[in-house]
C-alpha positions in Angstrom: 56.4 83.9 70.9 53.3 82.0 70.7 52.5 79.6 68.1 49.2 81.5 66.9 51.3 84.6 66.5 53.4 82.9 64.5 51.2 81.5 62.5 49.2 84.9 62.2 52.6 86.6 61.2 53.5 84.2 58.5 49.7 84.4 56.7 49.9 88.1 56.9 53.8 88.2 55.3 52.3 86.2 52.2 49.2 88.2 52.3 50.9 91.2 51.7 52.7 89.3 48.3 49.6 87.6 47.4 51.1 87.8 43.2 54.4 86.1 44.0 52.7 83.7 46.5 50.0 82.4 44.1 52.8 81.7 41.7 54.9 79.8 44.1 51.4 78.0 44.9 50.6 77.3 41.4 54.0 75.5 41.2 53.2 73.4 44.0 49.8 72.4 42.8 50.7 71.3 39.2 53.7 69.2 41.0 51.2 68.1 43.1 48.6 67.2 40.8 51.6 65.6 38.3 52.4 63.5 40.9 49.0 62.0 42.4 47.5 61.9 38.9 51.0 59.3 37.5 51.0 57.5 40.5 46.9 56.9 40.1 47.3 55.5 36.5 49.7 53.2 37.7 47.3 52.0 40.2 44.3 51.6 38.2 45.7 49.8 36.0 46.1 47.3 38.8 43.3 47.7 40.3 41.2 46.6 36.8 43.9 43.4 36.7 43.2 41.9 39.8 39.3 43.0 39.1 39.7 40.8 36.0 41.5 37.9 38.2 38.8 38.3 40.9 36.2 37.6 37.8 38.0 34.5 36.5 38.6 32.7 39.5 40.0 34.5 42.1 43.6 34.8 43.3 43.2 31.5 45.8 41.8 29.1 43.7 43.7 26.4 42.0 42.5 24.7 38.9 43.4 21.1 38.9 43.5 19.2 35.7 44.1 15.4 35.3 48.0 14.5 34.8 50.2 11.4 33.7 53.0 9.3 35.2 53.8 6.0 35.9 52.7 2.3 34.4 49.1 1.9 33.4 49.9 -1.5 31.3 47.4 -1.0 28.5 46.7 1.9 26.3 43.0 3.8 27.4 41.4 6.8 25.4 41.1 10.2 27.0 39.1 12.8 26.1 38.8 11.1 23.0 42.5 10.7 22.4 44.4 7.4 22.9 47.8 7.4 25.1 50.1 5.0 25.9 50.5 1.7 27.7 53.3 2.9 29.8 51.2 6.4 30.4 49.0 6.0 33.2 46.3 9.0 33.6 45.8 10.5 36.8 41.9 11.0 37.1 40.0 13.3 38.7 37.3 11.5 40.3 35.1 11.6 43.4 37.9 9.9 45.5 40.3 12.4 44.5 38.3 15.6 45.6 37.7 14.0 49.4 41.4 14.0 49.4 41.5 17.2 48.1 39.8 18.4 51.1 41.8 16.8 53.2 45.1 19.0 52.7 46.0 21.2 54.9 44.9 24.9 54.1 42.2 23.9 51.6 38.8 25.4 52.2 36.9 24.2 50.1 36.6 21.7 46.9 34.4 22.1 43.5 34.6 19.3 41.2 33.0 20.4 37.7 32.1 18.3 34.7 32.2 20.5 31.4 30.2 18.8 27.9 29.3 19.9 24.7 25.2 19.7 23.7 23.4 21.2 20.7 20.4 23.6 21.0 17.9 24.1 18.6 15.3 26.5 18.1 13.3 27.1 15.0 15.4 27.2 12.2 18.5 28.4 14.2 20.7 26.2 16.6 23.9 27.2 18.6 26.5 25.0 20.4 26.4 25.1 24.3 29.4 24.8 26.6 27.7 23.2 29.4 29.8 23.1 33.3 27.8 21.0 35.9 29.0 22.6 39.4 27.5 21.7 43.0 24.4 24.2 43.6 26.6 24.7 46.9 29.4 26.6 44.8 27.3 27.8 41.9 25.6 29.9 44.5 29.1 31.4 45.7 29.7 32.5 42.2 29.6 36.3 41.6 26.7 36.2 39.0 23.9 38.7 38.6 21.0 36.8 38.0 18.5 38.7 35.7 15.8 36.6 35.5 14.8 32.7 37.7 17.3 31.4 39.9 20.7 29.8 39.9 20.3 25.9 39.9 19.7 24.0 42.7 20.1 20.5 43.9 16.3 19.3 43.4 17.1 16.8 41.6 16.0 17.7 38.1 18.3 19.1 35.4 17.4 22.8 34.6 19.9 25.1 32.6 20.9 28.6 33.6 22.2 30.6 30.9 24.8 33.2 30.5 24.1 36.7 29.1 25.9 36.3 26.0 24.1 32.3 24.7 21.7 33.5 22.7 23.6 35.9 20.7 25.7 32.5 20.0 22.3 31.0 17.9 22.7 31.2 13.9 20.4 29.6 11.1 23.0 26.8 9.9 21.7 27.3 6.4 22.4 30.7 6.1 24.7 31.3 8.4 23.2 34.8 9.7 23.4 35.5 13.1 20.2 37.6 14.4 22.1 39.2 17.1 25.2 40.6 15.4 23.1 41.4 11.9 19.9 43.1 14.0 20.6 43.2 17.7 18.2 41.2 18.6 18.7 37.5 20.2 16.9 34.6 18.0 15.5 32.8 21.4 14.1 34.1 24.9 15.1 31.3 26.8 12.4 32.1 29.6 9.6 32.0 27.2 10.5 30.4 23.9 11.2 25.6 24.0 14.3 25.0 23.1 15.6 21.3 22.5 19.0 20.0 23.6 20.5 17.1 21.6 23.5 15.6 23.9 24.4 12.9 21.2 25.7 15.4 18.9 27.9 12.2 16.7 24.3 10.5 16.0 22.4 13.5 15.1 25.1 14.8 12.5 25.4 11.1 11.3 21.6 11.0 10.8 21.8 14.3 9.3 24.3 12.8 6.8 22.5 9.9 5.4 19.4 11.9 5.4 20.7 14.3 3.0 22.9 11.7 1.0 20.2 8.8 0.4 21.8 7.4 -2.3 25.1 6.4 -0.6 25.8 3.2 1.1 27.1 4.0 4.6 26.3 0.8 6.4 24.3 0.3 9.3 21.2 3.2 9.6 22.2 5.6 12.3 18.8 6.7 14.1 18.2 10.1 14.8 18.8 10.6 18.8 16.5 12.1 21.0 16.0 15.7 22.0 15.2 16.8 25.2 13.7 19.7 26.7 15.9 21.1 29.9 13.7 23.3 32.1 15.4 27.1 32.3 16.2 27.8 35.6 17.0 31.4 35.0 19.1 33.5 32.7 22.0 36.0 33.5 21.9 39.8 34.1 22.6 41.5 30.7 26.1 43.0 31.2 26.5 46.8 31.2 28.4 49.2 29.6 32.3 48.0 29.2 31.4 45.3 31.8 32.2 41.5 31.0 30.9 38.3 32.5 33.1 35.4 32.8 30.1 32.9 33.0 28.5 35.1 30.0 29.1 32.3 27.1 28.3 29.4 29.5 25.5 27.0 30.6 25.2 26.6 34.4 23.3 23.3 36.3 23.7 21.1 39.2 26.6 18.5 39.1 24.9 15.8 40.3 21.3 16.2 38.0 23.7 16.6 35.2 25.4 13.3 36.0 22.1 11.2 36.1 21.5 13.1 33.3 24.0 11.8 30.5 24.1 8.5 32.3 20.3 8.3 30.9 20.9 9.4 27.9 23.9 7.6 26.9 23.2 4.3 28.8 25.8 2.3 28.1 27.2 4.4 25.2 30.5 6.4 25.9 29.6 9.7 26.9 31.4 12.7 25.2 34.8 13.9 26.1 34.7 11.1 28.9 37.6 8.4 28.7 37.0 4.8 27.6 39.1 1.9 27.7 41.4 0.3 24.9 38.2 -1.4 23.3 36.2 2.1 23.6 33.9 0.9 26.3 33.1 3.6 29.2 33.9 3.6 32.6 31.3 3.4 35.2 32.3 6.5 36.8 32.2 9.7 35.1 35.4 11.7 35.9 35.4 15.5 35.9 37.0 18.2 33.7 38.6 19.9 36.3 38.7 20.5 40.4 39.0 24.2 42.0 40.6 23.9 45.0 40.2 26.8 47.1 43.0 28.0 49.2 42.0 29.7 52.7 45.2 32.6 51.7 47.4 33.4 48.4 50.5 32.7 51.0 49.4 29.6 50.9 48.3 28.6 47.4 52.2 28.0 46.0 52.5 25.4 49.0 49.1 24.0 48.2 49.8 23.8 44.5 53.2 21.9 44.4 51.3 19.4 46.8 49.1 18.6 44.4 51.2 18.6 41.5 53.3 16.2 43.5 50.4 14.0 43.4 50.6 13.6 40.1 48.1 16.5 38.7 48.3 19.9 36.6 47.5 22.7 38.5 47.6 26.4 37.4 46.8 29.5 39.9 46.1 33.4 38.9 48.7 33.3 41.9 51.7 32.3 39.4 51.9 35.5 37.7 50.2 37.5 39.7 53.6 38.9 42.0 55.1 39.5 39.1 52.5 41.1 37.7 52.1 43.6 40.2 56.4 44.3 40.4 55.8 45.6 37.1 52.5 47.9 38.0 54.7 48.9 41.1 57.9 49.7 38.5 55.6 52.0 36.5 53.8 53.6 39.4 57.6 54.5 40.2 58.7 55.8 36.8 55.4 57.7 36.6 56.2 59.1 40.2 59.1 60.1 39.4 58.1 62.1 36.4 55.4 64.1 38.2 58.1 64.4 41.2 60.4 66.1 38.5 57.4 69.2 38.8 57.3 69.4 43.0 61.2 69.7 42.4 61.1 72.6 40.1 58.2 73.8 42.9 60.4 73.4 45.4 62.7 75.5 43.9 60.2 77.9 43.3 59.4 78.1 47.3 63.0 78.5 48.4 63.2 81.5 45.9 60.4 82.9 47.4 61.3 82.5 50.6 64.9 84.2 50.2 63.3 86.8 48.2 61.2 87.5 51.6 64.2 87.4 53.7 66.1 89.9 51.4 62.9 92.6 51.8 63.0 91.6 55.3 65.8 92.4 56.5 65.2 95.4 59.1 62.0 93.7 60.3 64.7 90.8 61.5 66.9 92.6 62.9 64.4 95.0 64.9 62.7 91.2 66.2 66.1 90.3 67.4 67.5 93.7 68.7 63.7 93.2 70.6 64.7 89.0 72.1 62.9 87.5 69.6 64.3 83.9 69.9 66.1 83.0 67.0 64.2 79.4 66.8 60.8 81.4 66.3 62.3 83.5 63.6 63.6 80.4 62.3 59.9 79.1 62.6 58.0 82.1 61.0 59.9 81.4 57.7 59.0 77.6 58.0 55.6 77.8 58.8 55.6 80.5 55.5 56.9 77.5 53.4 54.4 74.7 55.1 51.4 77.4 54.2 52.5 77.5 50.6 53.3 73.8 50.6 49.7 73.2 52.7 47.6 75.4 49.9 49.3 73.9 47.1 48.5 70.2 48.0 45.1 71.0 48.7 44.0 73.0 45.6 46.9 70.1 43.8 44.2 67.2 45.0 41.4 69.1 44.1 43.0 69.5 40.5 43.9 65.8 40.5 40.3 64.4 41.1 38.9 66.4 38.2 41.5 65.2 35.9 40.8 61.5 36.8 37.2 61.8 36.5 38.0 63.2 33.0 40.5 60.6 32.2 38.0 57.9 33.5 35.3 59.6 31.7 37.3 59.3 28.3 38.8 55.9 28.9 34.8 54.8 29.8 33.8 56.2 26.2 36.1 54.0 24.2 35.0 50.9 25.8 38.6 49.6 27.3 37.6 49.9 30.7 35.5 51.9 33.4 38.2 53.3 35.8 42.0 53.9 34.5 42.7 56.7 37.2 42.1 55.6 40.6 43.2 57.5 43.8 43.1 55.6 46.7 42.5 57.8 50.3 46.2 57.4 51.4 47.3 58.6 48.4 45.1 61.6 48.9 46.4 62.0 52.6 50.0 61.5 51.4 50.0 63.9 48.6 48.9 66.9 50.8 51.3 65.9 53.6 54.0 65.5 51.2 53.1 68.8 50.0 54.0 70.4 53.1 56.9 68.5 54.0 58.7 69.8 50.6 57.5 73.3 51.4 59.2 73.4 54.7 62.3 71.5 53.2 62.7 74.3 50.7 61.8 77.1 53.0 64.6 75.4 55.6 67.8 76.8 54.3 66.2 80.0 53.7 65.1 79.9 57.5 68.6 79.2 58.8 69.7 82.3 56.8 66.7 84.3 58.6 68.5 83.0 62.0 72.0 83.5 61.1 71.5 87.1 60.4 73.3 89.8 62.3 71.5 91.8 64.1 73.1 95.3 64.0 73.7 94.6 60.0 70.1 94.2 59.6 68.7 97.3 61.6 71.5 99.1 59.3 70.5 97.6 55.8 67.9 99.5 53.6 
């Protein structure tokens, strides 16, 4: 028997029982659905984690800090804290990065110096959280510029601002905050001057004795200089439920930064910058912290204990990331298997039906094989039955699963958490139809064997 005729017999035979074949079908499509739509929570929920990584720094980048060990015989002051004698500090310094890029598997190197300045405009003032970076790496960042440019390596300082800096400014008198009490920011950083103090000790000391004139506090501390930092550009504001790593940050080239301080503060220690037992500076200016960028995550453990054997903290998204994803791929199991609990119950469903068919088909059986009929194609009829009702099911299953993502997403989107909590990838699609079938014709397999198995002269005789 051909295989069209097979497959013509089979859509006819559940043609003729279209009510008890749309229930077996509905059984199949809400197992169906139950499945893909568990299994798609489970991977939405890491998809927006490693989304979030990806935003933060990426799973190959290692964040290098200074570390301690060994004999440094006299006591320094870092970051504005004094260690001991026998503590020597492991800086991160020029010298350090070209060794950096040295190591095998390394890409790339960013060295980044992060300070604290004040800016003032008007009556309000806010305090930035300015990172110098190469113009090189700040132009690899994922940022959406809204208005300028990114920094670049002209030589002259110029601030890019994150999205979220100018909700920061407050009146210091008050303490009101424009942006959280009316919604709308206190400075336009394109348009409106605003001054930068860098020698934030000296102007809070002069703002003291200004405002206590009758107390003796010594020498006269003079008020230090402002300075007006051209705006290079400012960030895109952030959409709905969307978040900007780089949003509370001020961006500018590492190097113009640099020459920067070292004019302002002269021979002065510069701020969060180490100085030695008698609170001089150094000559160099040492960084806050190095990314090193790994060329693959199966490399970035290797790279990381190398450099922690060099005497430096390190800390990866890599760390936790493996065991972050065993636990999104234990949950995508347990929700599996609590949709899969429906496609059984369907499966049980589709070997009812199909022994309910053998039952009223009886005499057509036994005429087919009284006739020659090979046993394998009656066996086949009966399978390809099952495969249609497992076939129908997935489909109109995948359809049902897409619109209860969207509505999922939708509501998840609405409560501001995040935009996509449902996601189903295309080979989940693919596998969810073909798994479809596969149960079908599992469940209509034992019912085919009966088909086979029966006699012939037994069948022509039932009624």
């Amino acid at each position: 028997m051909r295989i069209l005729d097979l497959l013509r017999m089979s859509s006819s035979s559940l043609w003729k029982r279209k009510f008890r074949t749309v229930l077996t079908v509905l059984g199949v499509v809400i197992g169906t659905a139950s499945i893909v739509v568990m299994i798609s929570l489970g991977l939405g929920l890491n998809r927006a984690t490693m989304e979030q990584i990806e935003q933060s720094g990426g799973l190959t980048t290692i964040q290098v800090m200074e570390g301690y060990g060994g004999s440094s015989g006299g006591a320094v002051s870092v970051m504005g804290y004094s260690t001991s004698s026998d503590e020597q500090v492991n800086r991160l310094d020029d010298a350090i990065v070209e060794s950096f890029k040295m190591l095998e598997h390394v890409d790339s190197v960013v060295p980044i110096l992060q300070v604290s300045a004040l800016g003032k405009y008007g009556p309000y003032e806010a305090y930035l959280n300015i990172q110098g970076m190469p113009s090189e790496a700040l132009a690899q960042l994922n940022i959406q510029v809204g208005e300028g440019h990114l920094p670049t390596d002209s030589g002259e300082l110029e601030f890019f601002y994150g999205n979220q800096v100018a909700a920061d400014f407050y009146n210091p008198k008050t303490y009101e905050y424009p942006y959280y009490e009316t919604g709308e920011y206190a400075v336009d950083f394109m348009k409106d001057t605003v001054f930068i103090i860098f020698d934030q000790q000296a102007y809070y000391a002069s703002q003291y004795q200004s405002q206590s004139p009758g107390e003796d506090s010594g020498t006269a501390v003079q008020p230090p200089k402002k300075y007006i930092i051209p705006t290079a550009g400012v960030e895109k504001p952030n959409d709905e439920n969307t978040w900007s790593s780089y949003g509370y940050r001020v961006l500018c080239d590492l190097d113009a930064l640099k020459t920067t301080l070292k004019r302002v503060f002269r021979n002065k220690a510069i701020p969060g910058q180490p100085t030695t037992s008698s609170g001089k500076p150094y000559k160099e200016i040492y960084y806050s912290e190095v990314d090193v960028n790994v060329d693959d995550i199966d490399h970035v453990k290797e790279v990381q204990e190398l450099i922690q054997s060099m005497g430096y903290q390190t800390y990866s998204n890599a760390e936790w990331v493996q065991s972050t994803q065993q636990q999104y791929a234990n949950i995508q199991a347990m929700l599996g298997g609590i949709g899969a609990v429906s496609l059984l119950v369907a499966a049980i469903g589709i070997t009812n039906t199909m022994m309910m068919s053998i039952y009223e088909r009886t005499k057509e059986i036994g005429v087919m094989k009284v006739l020659g009929c090979d046993m394998r194609n009656i066996q086949a009829m009966f399978l390809i039955e099952a495969a249609y009702i497992g076939l129908i099911g997935g489909v109109v299953g995948l359809g049902l699963s897409y619109g209860i993502s969207a509505i999922i997403n939708k509501a998840v989107a609405a409560s501001g958490n995040m935009t996509n909590l449902s996601y189903i990838p295309f080979w989940l699609a693919g596998t969810s139809v073909i798994f479809a079938v596969i149960i079908g014709m599992v469940a209509g397999f034992f019912p085919s064997r009966r088909a086979m198995k029966l006699s012939p002269l037994a069948a022509i005789r039932n009624e």
